[in-house]
C-alpha positions as CSV (number, residue, x, y, z in Angstrom):
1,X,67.0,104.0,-70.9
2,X,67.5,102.4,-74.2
3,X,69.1,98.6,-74.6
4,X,72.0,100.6,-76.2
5,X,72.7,102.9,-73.7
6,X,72.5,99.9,-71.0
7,X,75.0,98.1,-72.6
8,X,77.5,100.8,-73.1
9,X,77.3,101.5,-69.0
10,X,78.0,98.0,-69.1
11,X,81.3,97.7,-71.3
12,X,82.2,101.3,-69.3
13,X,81.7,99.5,-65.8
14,X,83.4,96.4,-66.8
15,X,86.5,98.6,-68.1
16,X,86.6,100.8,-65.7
17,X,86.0,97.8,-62.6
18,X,86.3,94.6,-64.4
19,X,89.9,94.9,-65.6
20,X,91.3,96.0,-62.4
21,X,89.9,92.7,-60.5
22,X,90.7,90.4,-63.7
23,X,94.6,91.6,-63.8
24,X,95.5,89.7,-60.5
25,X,93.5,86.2,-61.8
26,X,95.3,86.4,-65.2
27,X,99.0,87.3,-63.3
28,X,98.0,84.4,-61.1
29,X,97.2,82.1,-63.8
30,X,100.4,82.4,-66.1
31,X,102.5,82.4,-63.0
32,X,101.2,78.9,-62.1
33,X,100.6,77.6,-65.9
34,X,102.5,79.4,-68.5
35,X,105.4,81.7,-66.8
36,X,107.0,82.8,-69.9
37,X,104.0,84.8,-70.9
38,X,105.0,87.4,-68.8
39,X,107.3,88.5,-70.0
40,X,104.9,89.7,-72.3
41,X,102.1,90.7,-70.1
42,X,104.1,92.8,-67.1
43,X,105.2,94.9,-70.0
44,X,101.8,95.3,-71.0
45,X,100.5,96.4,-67.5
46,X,103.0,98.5,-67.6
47,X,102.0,100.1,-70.5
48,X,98.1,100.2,-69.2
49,X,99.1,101.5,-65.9
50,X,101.5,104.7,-67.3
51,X,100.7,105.6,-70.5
52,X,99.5,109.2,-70.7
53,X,96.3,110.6,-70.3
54,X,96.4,114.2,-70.3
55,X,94.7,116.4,-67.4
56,X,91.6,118.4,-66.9
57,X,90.6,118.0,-70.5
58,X,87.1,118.7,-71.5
59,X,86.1,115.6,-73.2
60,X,86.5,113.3,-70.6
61,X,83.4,115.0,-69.1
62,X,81.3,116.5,-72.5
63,X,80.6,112.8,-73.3
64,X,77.7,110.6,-73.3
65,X,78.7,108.7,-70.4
66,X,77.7,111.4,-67.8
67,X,73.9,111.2,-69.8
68,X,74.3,107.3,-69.1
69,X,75.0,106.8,-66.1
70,X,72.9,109.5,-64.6
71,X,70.1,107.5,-66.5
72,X,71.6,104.3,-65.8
73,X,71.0,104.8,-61.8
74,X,68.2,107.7,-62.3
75,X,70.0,110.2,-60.3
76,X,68.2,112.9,-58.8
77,X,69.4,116.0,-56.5
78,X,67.5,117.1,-53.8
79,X,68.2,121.0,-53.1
80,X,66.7,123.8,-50.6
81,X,65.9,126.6,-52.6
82,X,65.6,128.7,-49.7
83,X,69.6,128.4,-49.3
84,X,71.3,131.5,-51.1
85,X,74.0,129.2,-52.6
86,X,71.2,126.7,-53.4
87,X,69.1,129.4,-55.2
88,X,70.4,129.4,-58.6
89,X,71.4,125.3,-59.1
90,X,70.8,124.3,-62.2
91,X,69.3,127.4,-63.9
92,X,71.3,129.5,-66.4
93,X,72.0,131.7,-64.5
94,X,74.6,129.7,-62.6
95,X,76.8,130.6,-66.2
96,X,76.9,134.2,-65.1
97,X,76.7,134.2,-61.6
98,X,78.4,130.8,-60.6
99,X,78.5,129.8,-56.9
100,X,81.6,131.6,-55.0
101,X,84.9,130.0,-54.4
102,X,86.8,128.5,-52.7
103,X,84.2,125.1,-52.3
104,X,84.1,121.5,-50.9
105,X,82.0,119.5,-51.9
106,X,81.7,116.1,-49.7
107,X,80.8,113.1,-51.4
108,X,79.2,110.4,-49.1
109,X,79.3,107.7,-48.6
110,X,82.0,106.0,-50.2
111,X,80.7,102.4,-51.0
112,X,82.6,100.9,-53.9
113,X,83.0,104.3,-55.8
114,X,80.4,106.8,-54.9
115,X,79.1,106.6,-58.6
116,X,76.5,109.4,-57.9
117,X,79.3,111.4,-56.6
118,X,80.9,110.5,-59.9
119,X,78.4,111.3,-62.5
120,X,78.1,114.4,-60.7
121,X,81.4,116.2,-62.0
122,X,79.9,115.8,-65.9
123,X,77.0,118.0,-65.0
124,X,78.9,120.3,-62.3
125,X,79.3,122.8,-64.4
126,X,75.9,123.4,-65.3
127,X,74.5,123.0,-61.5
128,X,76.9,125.4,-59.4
129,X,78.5,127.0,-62.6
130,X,82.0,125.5,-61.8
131,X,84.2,122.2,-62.6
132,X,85.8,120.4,-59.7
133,X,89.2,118.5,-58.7
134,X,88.2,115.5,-57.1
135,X,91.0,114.6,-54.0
136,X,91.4,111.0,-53.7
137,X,94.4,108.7,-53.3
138,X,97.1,108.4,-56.2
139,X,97.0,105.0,-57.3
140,X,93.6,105.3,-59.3
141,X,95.7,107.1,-61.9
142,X,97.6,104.2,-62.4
143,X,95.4,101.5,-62.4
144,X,94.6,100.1,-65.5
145,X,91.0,100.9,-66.3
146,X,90.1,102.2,-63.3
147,X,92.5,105.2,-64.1
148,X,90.1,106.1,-67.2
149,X,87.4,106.7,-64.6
150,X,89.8,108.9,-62.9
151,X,90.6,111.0,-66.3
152,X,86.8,112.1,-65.6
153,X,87.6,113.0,-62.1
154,X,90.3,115.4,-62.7
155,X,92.1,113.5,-59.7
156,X,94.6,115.0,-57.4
157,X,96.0,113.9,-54.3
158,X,94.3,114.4,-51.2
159,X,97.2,115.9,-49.4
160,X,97.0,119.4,-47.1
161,X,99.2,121.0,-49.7
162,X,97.5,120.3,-52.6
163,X,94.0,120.7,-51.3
164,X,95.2,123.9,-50.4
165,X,96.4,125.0,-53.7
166,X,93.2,123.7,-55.5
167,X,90.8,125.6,-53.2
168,X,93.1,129.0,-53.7
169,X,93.0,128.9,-57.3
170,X,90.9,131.2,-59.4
171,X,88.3,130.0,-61.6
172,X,88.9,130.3,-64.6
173,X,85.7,132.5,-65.9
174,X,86.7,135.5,-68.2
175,X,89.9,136.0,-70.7
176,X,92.5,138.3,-71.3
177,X,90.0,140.4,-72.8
178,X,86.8,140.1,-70.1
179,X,85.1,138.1,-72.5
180,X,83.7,134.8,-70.9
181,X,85.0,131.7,-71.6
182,X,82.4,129.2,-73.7
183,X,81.9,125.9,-72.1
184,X,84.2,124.3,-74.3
185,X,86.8,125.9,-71.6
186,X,86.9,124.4,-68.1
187,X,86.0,126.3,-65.4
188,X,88.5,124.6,-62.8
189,X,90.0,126.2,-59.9
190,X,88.8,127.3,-56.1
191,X,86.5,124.0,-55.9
192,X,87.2,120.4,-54.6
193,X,85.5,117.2,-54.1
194,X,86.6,114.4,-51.4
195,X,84.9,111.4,-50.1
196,X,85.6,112.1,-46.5
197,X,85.1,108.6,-45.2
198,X,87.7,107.1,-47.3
199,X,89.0,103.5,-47.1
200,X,86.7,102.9,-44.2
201,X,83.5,103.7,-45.8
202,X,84.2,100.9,-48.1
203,X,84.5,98.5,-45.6
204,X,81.8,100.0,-43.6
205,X,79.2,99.9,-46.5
206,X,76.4,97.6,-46.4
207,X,73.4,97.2,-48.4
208,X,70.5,97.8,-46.3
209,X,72.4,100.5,-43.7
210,X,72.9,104.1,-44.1
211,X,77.3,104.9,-42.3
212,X,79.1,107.5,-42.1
213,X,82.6,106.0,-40.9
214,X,84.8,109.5,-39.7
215,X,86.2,108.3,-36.9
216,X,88.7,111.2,-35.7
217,X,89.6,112.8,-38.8
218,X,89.4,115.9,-38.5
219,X,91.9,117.8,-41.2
220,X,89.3,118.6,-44.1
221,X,87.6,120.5,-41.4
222,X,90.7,122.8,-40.7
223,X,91.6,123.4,-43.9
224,X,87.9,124.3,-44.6
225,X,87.9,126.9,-41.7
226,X,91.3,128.5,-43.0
227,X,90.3,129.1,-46.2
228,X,86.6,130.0,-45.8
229,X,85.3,127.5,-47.7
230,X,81.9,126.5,-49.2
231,X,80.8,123.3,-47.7
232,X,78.6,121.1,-50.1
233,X,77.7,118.0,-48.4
234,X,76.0,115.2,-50.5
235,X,74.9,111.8,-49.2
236,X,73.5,109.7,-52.2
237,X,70.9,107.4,-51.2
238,X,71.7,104.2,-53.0
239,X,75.2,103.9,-52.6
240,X,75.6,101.1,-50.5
241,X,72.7,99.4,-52.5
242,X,75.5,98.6,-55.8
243,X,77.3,96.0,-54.5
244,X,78.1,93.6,-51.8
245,X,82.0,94.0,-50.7
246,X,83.3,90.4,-49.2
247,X,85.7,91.1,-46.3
248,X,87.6,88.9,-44.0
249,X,86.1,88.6,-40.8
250,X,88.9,89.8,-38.5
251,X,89.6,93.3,-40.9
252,X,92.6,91.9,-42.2
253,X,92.4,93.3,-45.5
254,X,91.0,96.3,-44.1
255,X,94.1,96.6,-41.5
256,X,96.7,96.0,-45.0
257,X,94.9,98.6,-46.7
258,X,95.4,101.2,-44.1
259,X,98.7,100.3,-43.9
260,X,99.1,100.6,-47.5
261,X,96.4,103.1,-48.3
262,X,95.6,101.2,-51.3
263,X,91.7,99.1,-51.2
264,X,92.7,95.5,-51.4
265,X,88.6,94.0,-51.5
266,X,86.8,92.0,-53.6
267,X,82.9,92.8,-54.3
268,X,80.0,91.7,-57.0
269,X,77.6,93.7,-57.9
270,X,74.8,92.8,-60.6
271,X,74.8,89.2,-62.3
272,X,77.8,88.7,-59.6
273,X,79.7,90.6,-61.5
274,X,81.9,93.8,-61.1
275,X,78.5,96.2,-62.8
276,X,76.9,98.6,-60.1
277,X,73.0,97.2,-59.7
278,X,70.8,99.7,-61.2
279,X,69.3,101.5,-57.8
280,X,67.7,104.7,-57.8
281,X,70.3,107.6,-56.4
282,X,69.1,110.6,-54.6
283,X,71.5,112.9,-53.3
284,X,70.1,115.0,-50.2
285,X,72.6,118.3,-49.8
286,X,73.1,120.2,-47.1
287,X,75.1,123.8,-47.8
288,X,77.5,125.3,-44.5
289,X,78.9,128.4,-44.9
290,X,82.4,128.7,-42.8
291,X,83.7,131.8,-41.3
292,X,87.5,132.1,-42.1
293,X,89.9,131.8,-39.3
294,X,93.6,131.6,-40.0
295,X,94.2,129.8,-37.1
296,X,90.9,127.8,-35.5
297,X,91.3,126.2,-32.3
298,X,90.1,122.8,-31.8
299,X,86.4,124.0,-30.5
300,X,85.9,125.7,-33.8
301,X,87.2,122.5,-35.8
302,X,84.8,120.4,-33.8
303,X,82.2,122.9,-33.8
304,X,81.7,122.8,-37.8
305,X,82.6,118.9,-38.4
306,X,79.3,118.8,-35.7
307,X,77.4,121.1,-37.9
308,X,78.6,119.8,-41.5
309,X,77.7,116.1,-40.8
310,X,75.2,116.5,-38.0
311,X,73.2,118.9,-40.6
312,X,73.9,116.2,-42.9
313,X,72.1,113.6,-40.7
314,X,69.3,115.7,-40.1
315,X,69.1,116.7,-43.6
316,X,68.7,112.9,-44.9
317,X,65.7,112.5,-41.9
318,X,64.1,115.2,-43.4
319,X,64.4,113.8,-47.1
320,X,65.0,110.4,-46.7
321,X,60.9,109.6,-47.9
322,X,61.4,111.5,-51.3
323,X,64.3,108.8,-52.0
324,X,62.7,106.0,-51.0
325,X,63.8,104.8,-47.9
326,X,61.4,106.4,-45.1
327,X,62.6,103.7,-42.5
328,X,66.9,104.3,-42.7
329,X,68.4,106.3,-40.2
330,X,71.9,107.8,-41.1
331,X,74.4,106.7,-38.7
332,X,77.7,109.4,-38.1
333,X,80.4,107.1,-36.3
């Protein structure tokens, strides 16, 4: 990776994470030394936080920020060939033969922001043939400079309803007249990407330890089983290796967040600041096939969440010495 390209991840990550944590210092600082400037800066947040950025445009992910940070963390996918939907990854022929719909594809763990989970939606297209929504929770379109990294995301809520309609879309492959679209066009529709651990796998994460925080959630199952879905699951080694996330010891901030369902943390990452340290990211996948079912009972729900994330674990035992950490064990709680 050149000096240039590092320090353009830089300025990206201190835009994207920087800003967000600076906002409340500065508010807190003209509050208690010079109140009348904001009047001038409120309206300025403001304008940060609701401007417009229009959706599912191209650009946001044919840029050269998905080339630098996949070099910026050296992220590599580790895929079983002998998998039917794993067969074609990568290779052209995902273009004319893309993987079927509807798909989830399960970004773990959470950490901070799952950045290999991230960089991954610039080169989707080009590994299973189709562009993703990413489900996640509404406020990281408004907040300033953090909702740029969202733009890239194609973020929508992570609600039944709308997961629902993103998963029944059709892909948008061929036009009016059968022709297929150039990838200039975005292939969006009938796929969807979640981090399934959510606010608690950012207080769960810890550098050194491998978590998987569910607790009793079970919904993203259902809605997999009703609509026959794809499951993808990813768990990219290195995640919890970026930064160090300072909690309160009796999970008070963790508790308000809930509450809110808004992350209020603090963290530091490289040079104590808000830049992801440059680890190594491997992602070990795991690829479940569900049977649709209009109305699954609660054995078959259980049944599959046993089989997505207890293949998972097993998965990362088996692969956990090509990403360099032979001696983690991946912990489902």
């Amino acid at each position: 990776m050149t000096f240039g390209d590092e320090a353009l991840a830089v300025l990206y990550f201190m835009l994207v994470l920087g800003v967000p944590l600076l906002i409340p210092v500065v508010t807190c600082g003209m509050l208690a030394t010079r109140p009348a400037l904001l009047r001038w800066w409120l309206p300025t947040l403001g304008f940060l936080a609701f401007h417009p950025i229009p959706k599912y445009r191209p650009w946001y992910r044919r840029n050269r920020i998905g080339v630098i940070l996949a070099k910026y963390f050296t992220i590599t996918l580790l895929m079983d060939r002998n998998d039917p939907n794993c067969q074609r990854a990568g290779t052209p022929a995902v273009e004319e033969n893309p993987v079927g719909t509807p798909v989830v594809t399960l970004a773990c763990p959470h950490g901070v922001l799952n950045w290999g989970a991230i960089t991954w939606v610039f080169f989707s297209r080009w590994i299973v043939g189709l562009e993703q929504y990413t489900a996640g929770a509404n406020v990281i379109t408004r907040v300033p400079g953090l909702r740029y990294a969202a733009a890239s995301l194609w973020a929508i809520p992570a609600d039944r309803g709308s997961l629902k309609r993103s998963l029944q879309e059709e892909p948008r492959i061929l036009d009016k007249k059968g022709q297929r679209f150039s990838t200039a066009v975005p292939r969006r529709g009938g796929k969807v990407g979640i981090v399934p651990d959510g606010i608690a796998g950012i207080f769960k994460s810890t550098p050194g330890k491998d978590v998987l925080f569910l607790g009793k959630k079970r919904g993203l199952m259902r809605i997999c089983l009703e609509e026959g879905a794809t499951i993808f699951g990813g768990w990219f080694n290195g995640t919890s290796e970026m930064f160090y996330i300072v909690t309160d010891p009796f999970g008070i901030m963790e508790a308000i967040s809930r509450k809110l369902k808004v992350s209020i943390f603090l963290f530091f990452g490289r040079w104590g600041s808000p830049v992801p340290r440059r680890v190594a990211v491997t992602m070990c996948a795991r690829v479940v096939q569900c049977s649709k079912s209009a109305a699954p009972s609660e054995q078959e729900v259980e049944s599959l969440h046993d089989e997505v994330y207890g293949g998972l674990s097993r998965r990362f035992d088996a692969m956990k010495h090509y990403c360099g950490y032979p001696d983690r064990t991946l912990e489902i709680q």
